[in-house]
C-alpha positions in Angstrom: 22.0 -10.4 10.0 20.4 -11.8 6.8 20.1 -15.6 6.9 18.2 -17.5 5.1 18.2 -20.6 7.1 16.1 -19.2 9.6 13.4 -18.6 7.1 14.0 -21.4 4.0 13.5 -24.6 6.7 12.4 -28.3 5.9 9.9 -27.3 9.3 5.9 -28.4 8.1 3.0 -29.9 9.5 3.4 -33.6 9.5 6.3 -35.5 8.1 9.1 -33.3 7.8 11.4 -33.9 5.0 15.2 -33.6 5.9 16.8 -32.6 2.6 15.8 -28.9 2.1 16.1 -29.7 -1.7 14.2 -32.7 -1.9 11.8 -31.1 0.7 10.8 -27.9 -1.7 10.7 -30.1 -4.7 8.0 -32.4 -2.7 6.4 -28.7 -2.8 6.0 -28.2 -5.9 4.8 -31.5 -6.7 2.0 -31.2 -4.5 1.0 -28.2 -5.5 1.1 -29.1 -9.7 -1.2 -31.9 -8.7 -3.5 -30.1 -6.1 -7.1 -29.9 -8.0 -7.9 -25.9 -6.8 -4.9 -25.4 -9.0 -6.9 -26.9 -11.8 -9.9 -25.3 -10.9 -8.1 -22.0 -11.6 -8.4 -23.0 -15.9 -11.8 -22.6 -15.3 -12.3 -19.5 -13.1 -12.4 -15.4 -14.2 -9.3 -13.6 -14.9 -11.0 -10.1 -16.3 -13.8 -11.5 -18.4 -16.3 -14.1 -16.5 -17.9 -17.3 -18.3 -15.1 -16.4 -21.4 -15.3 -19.2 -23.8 -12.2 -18.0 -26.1 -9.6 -19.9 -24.3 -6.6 -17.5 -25.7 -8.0 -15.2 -22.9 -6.3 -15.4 -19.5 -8.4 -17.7 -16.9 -6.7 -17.4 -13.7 -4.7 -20.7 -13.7 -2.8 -19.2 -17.4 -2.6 -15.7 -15.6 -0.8 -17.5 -12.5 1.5 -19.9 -14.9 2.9 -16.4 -16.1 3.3 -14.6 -12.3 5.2 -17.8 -11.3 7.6 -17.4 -15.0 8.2 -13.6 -14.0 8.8 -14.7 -10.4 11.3 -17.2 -11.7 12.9 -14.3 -13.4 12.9 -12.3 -10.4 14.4 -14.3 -8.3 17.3 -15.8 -10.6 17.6 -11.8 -11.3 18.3 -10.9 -7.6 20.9 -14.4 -7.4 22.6 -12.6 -9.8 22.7 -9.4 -8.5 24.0 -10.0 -5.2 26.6 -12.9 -7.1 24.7 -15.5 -5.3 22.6 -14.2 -2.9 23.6 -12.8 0.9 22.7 -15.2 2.9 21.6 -17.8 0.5 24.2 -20.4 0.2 23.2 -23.8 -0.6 19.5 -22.3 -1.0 19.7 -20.8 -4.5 17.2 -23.3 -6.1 15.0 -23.2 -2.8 14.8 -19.3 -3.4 13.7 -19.7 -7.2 11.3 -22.3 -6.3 9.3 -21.2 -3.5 8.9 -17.4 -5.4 7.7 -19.5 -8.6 5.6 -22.1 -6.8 3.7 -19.1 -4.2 3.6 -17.4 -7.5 1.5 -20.3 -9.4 -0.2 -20.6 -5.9 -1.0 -16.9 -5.5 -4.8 -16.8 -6.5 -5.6 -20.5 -5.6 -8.2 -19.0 -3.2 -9.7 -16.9 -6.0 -13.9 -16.8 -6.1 -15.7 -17.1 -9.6 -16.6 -14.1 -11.4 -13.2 -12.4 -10.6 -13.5 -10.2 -7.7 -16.4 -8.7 -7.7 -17.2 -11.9 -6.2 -15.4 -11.0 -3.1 -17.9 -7.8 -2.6 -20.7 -10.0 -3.4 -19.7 -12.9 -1.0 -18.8 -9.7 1.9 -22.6 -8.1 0.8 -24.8 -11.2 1.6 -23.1 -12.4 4.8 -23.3 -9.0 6.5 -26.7 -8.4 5.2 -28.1 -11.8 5.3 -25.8 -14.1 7.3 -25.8 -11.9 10.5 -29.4 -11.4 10.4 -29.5 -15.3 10.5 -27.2 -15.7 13.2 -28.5 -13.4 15.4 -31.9 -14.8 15.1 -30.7 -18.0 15.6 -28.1 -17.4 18.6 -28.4 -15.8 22.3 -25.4 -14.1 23.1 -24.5 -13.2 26.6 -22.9 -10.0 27.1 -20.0 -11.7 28.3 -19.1 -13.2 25.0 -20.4 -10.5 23.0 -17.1 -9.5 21.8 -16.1 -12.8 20.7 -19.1 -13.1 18.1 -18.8 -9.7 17.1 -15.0 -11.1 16.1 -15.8 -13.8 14.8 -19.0 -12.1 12.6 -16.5 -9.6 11.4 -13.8 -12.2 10.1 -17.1 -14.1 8.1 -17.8 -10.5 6.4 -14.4 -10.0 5.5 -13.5 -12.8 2.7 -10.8 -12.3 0.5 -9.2 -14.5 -2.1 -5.6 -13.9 -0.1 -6.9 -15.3 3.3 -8.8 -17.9 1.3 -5.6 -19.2 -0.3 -4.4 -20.0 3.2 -7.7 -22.1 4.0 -7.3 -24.2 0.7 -3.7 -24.8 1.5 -3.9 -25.7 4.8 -7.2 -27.2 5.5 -9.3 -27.7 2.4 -6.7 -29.4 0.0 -4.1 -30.1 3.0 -1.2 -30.2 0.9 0.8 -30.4 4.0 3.3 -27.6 2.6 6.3 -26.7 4.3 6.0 -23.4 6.8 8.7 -21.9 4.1 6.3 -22.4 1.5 3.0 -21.7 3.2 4.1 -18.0 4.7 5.5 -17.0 1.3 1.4 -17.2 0.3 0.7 -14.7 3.1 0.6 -11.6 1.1 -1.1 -9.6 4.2 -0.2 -9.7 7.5 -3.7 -8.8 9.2 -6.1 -11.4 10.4 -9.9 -11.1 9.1 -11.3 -10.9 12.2 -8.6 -7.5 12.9 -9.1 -3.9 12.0 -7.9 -2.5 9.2 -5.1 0.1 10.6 -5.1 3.8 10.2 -2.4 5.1 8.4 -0.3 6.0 11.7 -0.4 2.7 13.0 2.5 -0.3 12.1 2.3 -1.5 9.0 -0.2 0.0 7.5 0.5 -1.3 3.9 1.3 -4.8 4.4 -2.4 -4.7 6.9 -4.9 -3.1 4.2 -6.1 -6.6 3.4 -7.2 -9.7 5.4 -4.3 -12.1 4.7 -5.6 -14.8 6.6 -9.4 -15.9 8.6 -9.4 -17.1 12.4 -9.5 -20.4 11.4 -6.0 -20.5 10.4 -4.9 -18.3 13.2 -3.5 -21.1 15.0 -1.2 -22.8 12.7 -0.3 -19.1 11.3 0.9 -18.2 14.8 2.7 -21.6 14.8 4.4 -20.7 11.1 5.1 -17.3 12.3 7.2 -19.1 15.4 9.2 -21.2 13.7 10.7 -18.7 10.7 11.1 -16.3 12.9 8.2 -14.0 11.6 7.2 -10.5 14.3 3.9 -9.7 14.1 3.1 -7.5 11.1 5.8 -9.1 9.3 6.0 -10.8 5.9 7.9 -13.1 4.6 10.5 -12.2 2.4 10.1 -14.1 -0.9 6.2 -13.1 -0.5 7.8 -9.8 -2.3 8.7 -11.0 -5.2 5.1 -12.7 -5.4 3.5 -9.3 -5.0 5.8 -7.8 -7.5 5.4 -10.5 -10.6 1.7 -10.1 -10.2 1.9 -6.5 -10.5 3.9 -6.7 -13.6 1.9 -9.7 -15.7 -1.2 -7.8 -15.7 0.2 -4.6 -17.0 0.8 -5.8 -20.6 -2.0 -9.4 -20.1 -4.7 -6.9 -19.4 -5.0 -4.7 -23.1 -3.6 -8.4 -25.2 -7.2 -10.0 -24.1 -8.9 -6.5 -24.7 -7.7 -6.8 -28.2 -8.6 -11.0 -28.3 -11.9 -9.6 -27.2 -12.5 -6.9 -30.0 -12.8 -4.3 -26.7 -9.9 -2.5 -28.1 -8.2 -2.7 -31.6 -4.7 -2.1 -32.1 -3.9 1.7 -32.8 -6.6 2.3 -30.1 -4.1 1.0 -28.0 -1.4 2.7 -29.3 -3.4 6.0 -28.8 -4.7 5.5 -25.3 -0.8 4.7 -24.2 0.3 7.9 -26.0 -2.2 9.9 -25.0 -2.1 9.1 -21.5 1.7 9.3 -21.5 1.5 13.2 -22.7 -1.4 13.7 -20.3 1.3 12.3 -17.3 4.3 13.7 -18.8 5.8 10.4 -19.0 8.4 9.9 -21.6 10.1 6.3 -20.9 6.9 4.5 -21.7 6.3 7.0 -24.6 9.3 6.4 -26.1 8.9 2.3 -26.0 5.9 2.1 -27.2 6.2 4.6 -30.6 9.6 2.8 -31.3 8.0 -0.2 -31.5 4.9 0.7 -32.9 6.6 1.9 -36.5 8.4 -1.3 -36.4 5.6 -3.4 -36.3 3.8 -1.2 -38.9 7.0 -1.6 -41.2 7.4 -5.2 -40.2 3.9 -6.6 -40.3 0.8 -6.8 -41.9 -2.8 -6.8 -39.9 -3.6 -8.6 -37.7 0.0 -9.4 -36.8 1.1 -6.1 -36.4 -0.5 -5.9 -32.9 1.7 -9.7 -32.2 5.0 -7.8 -32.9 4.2 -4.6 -31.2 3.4 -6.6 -28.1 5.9 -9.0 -28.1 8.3 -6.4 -28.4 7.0 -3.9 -26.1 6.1 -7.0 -23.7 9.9 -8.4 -23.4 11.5 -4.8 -23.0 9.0 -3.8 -20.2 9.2 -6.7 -18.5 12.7 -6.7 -18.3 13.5 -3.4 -17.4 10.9 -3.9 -14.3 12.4 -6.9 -13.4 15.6 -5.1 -13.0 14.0 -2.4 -11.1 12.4 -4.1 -8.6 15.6 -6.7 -8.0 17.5 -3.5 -7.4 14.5 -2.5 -4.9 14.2 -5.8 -3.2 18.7 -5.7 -3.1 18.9 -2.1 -1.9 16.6 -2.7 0.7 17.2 -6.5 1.8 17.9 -6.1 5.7 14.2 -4.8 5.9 12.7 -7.0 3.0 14.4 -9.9 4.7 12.9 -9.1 8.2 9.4 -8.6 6.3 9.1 -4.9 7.7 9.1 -3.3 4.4 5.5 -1.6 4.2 5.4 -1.3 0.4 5.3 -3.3 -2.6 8.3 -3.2 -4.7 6.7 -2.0 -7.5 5.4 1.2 -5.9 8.3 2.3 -3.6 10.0 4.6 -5.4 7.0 6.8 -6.7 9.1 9.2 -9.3 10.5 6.4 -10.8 9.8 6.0 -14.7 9.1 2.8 -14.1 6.5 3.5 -11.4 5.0 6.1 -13.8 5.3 3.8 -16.8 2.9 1.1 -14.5 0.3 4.0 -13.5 -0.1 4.5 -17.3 -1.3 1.2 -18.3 -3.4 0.9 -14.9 -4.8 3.6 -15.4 -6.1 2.5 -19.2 -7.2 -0.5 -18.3 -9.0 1.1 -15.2 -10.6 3.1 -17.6 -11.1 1.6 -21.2 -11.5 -2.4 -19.9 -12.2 -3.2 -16.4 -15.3 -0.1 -16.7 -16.7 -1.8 -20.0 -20.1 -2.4 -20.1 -19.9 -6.0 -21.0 -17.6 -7.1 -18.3 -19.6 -4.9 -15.7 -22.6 -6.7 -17.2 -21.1 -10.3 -16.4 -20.1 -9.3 -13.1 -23.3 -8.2 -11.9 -24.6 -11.7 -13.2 -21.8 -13.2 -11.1 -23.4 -11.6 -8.3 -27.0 -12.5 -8.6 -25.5 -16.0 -9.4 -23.4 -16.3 -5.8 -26.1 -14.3 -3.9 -28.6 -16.9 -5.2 -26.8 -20.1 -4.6 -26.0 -18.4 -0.9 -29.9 -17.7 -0.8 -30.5 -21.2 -2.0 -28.3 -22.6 1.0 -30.0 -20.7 3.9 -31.2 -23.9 5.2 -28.2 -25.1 6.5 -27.3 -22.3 8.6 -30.6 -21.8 9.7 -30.7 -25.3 11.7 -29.6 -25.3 15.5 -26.2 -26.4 16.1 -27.7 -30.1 17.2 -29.5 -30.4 13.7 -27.0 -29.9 11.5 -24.8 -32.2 13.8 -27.3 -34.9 13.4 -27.5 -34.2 9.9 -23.4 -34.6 9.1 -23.5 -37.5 10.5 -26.0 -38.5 8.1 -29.1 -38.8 10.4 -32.6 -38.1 9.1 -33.5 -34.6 10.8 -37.1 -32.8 10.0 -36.0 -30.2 7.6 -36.4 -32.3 4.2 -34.4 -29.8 2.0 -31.6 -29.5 4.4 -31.0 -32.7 4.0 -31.1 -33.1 0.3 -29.0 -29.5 0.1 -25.6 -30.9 2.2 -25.3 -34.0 0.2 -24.6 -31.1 -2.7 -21.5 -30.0 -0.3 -18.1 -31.3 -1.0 -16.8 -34.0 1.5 -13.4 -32.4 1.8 -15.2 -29.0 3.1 -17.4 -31.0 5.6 -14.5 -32.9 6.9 -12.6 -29.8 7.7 -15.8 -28.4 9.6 -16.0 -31.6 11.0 -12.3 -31.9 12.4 -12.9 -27.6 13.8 -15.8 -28.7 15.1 -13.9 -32.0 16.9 -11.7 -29.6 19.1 -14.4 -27.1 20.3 -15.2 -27.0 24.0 -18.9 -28.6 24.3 -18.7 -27.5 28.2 -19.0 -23.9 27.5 -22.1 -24.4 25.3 -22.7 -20.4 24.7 -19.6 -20.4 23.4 -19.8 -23.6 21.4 -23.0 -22.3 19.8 -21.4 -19.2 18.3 -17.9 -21.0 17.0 -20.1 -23.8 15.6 -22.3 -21.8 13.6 -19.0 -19.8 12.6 -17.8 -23.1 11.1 -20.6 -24.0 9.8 -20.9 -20.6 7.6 -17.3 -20.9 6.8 -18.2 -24.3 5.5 -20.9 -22.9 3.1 -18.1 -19.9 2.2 -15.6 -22.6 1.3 -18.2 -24.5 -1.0 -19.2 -21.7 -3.1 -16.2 -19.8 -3.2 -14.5 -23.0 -4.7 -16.7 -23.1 -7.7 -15.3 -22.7 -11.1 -17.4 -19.8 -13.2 -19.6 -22.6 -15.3 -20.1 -24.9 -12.3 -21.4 -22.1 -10.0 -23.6 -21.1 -12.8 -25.2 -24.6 -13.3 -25.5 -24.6 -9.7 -27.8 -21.6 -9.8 -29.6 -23.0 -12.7 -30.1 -26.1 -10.8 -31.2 -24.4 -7.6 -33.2 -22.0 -9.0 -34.7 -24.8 -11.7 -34.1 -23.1 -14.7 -33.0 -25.7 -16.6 
C-alpha cells in the first residue's frame, strides 16, 4: 500500500518539529542559508576557474534541477489528481524534490569531477602507502582496515553530500529530507555489485562513507527504507538532473565560443540521421527556421534555445511523471533499479537524451581547453594533498596533542592544521570522542581513518579559486 506518511515524517535528529508543514519549511530555510550551498557559486559546473558568470557554476546549475524538480513533482500531483497516498502532503512532496534538488551536488569537489578521480588517485596511491607505514595491523583486524581503506579511496560527491549534511554543516535536516539526498544506496566501504546481484543500478555508486553509516541505518529505520532501497522523491532528483544538463551543456558551449550556433544545429541533425531519431529532428529544424526568420545574430541562437529548451523540457517532464505514475508501487518502495529517464530505452524521448549526450560527450566535455583545466585541477588537489602529508603522517597521540592545541615537535604540522576549518576538526573531534581507547589496535586504524577523512573534507570543500590560492600558497608561488 502506498502511504506517504511512513516516508514524509517530522522524525530528525534533534528537536523534532510537530507540524509536517512547518517542519519541511524549517528545511528549506536551513538549507538556503547553509554556506556549502554558497560555496556551490563558486565551484566547476563544465568549465573550471570560469570567470564569465553567464556560465553555469554548480550552485546556478542546482537552482535549475530544483525548478525542473518543482515541475516534476506538481506534474505527477496532477497526474494522479492529488497524489495516491499524498493527502495533506502535497506541498511536503514539492518541497523536499526541489530542496534535495538545490541540495543535490552540495558535496561536489572543485574542478568538476575529475576531481573525484584525482581525490580517489592520491589516497590509494599515496594515502595507503602512509598508513601502512605508519600502522601495525594484526591479522585479526585486517579486514576491518582493508574496509575502512577502501571507503577513503572511494570519494564521491553523492556520499559527500551526506557528510556535509549531516556532520560538516549539521543542518539537523529531517530523515524525510536527508534520505531524498541518498541517490545510491551502496556504502563506500561495499563492493560494487555484479550485474546479477540486487540492485545493481541504484549500487553502481557510493551513496554514502562509513562515517554516516550509523545515522543512515537509523534514517533507513524510521521511513521504513530495505536495504538497497531508495527513497522515493530521490527519483525525481535523479531525473531533473538528467534533464537540465541536456540543453545547459551546448548554451555555455556557445557563451564560451566552443561551439557557434548552426554548429549546433548541425551536430543535432547530424547525429539525429546518424541514430535514426526523428522526434528530436523534427524539434529542433522547426525551430531553427523560426529563429532564422525571427531573429537576427546573435539572438537567433536565444530563440532557438528558448524555444527548443521549453518544448523538450516539457515533454520529458511528462514522460518521466508518467514513468514515476506507471510504476509508483515500486518507485514508492525504492526498488525501482533504474532512473526514470532511462527506463524505457526505445522511447523517443530516451533517444532524443542519448543525442545531445552524446554531443556534448563528444564536441564539449573532450575539448582541449576544458581537458586542459582539469588536468590543472588535478595537479592543484594532488599538491595541496601532497602539501598536507604531515598531518597524517603523525602517530595518533601527536596529532591528538596537537588538536588540542599543544606544542608537538613537528613545526609544520602545526602551522599546517591551523589552515583547517574548525567545523571539520570538530566533527573528527566528536568521531574521535566515541572510539573505543581500550582496543588500541583498533583505535589506531579508525583514528587515522578520521583523521584522513578530516583532510578529504577540507579540500574537497574548496571552491575552484580558493583551492587554487591554496596551492599557490603552499607551493609559494605567489
Amino acid at each position: 500500500m502506498i502511504d506517504y506518511t511512513k516516508k514524509i515524517t517530522n522524525h530528525r535528529e534533534f528537536y523534532a518539529i510537530d507540524d509536517i508543514n512547518i517542519s519541511i519549511e524549517s528545511d528549506r530555510g536551513r538549507i538556503l542559508s547553509a554556506p556549502a550551498l554558497r560555496r556551490l557559486q563558486k565551484k566547476t559546473q563544465i568549465f573550471p576557474l570560469e570567470l564569465n558568470a553567464a556560465v553555469r557554476s554548480r550552485l546556478t546549475h542546482s537552482l535549475e534541477v530544483s525548478q525542473t524538480a518543482r515541475f516534476i513533482a506538481k506534474t505527477i500531483l496532477k497526474k494522479s489528481e492529488g497524489g495516491v497516498g499524498l493527502e495533506k502532503l502535497q506541498d511536503a512532496f514539492v518541497s523536499i524534490a526541489e530542496m534535495t534538488s538545490l541540495l543535490h551536488d552540495i558535496g561536489n569537489p572543485p574542478f568538476g569531477h575529475f576531481a573525484e578521480v584525482a581525490i580517489n588517485n592520491w589516497m590509494s596511491k599515496r594515502g595507503v602507502k602512509i598508513f601502512e607505514n605508519l600502522v601495525d595491523v594484526s591479522h585479526e583486524n585486517k579486514d576491518f582496515k582493508d574496509m575502512l581503506l577502501k571507503d577513503l579511496c572511494s570519494f564521491d560527491g553523492n556520499a559527500q553530500a551526506i557528510r556535509v549534511v549531516t556532520k560538516l554543516q549539521r543542518l539537523n535536516l529531517s530523515y524525510s529530507q536527508i534520505a531524498s539526498v541518498i541517490k545510491y544506496t551502496r556504502g563506500a566501504y561495499e563492493s560494487k555489485p555484479s550485474k546479477t546481484e540486487p540492485f545493481p543500478y541504484l549500487k553502481k555508486k557510493p551513496g554514502f562513507y562509513y562515517s554516516e553509516k550509523e545515522i543512515v541505518e537509523k534514517i533507513k529505520e524510521n521511513l521504513d527504507l530495505k536495504d538497497g532501497c531508495r527513497f522515493p522523491i530521490t527519483y525525481i532528483m535523479e531525473a531533473a538532473d538528467d534533464i537540465s544538463y541536456l540543453n545547459a551543456d551546448m548554451e555555455d558551449a556557445v557563451d564560451k565560443g566552443i561551439l557557434k550556433f548552426d554548429d549546433i544545429y548541425r551536430l543535432i541533425k547530424d547525429e539525429c540521421e546518424k541514430m535514426k531519431e526523428t522526434y528530436l529532428l523534427e524539434l529542433v529544424e522547426k525551430f531553427y527556421n523560426k529563429a532564422k526568420e525571427k531573429e537576427e545574430e546573435p539572438y537567433q541562437f536565444n530563440l532557438f534555445l528558448t524555444l527548443t529548451r521549453a518544448n523538450l523540457t516539457h515533454a520529458l517532464v511528462e514522460h518521466v511523471s508518467n514513468i514515476y505514475l506507471e510504476n509508483h508501487e515500486d518507485i514508492f518502495n525504492g526498488n525501482f533499479n533504474s532512473a526514470l529517464l532511462e527506463y524505457d530505452k526505445d522511447s523517443k524521448y530516451t533517444k532524443a537524451v542519448e543525442v545531445l549526450q552524446n554531443i556534448s560527450i563528444k564536441y564539449i566535455y573532450n575539448y582541449k581547453d576544458i581537458q586542459t583545466l582539469e588536468l590543472k585541477g588535478q595537479k592543484i588537489l594532488s599538491s595541496l594533498f601532497e602539501n598536507y602529508t604531515p598531518l597524517l603522517e603523525l602517530s595518533s597521540e601527536d596529532f591528538e596533542e596537537l588538536v588540542k592545541g599543544e606544542r608537538i615537535s613537528c613545526f609544520l604540522s602545526q602551522r599546517l592544521i591551523r589552515r583547517l576549518s574548525a567545523k571539520h576538526i570538530v566533527a573528527y573531534k566528536d568521531a574521535i570522542g566515541k572510539l573505543n581507547k581500550e582496543d588500541s589496535e583498533k583505535y589506531e586504524i579508525q583514528e587515522w581513518y578520521y583523521r584522513a577523512r578530516l583532510l578529504i573534507d577540507y579540500i574537497s570543500g574548496m571552491t575552484d579559486d580558493f583551492a587554487l590560492n591554496e596551492y599557490k600558497t603552499l607551493e609559494a608561488l605567489i
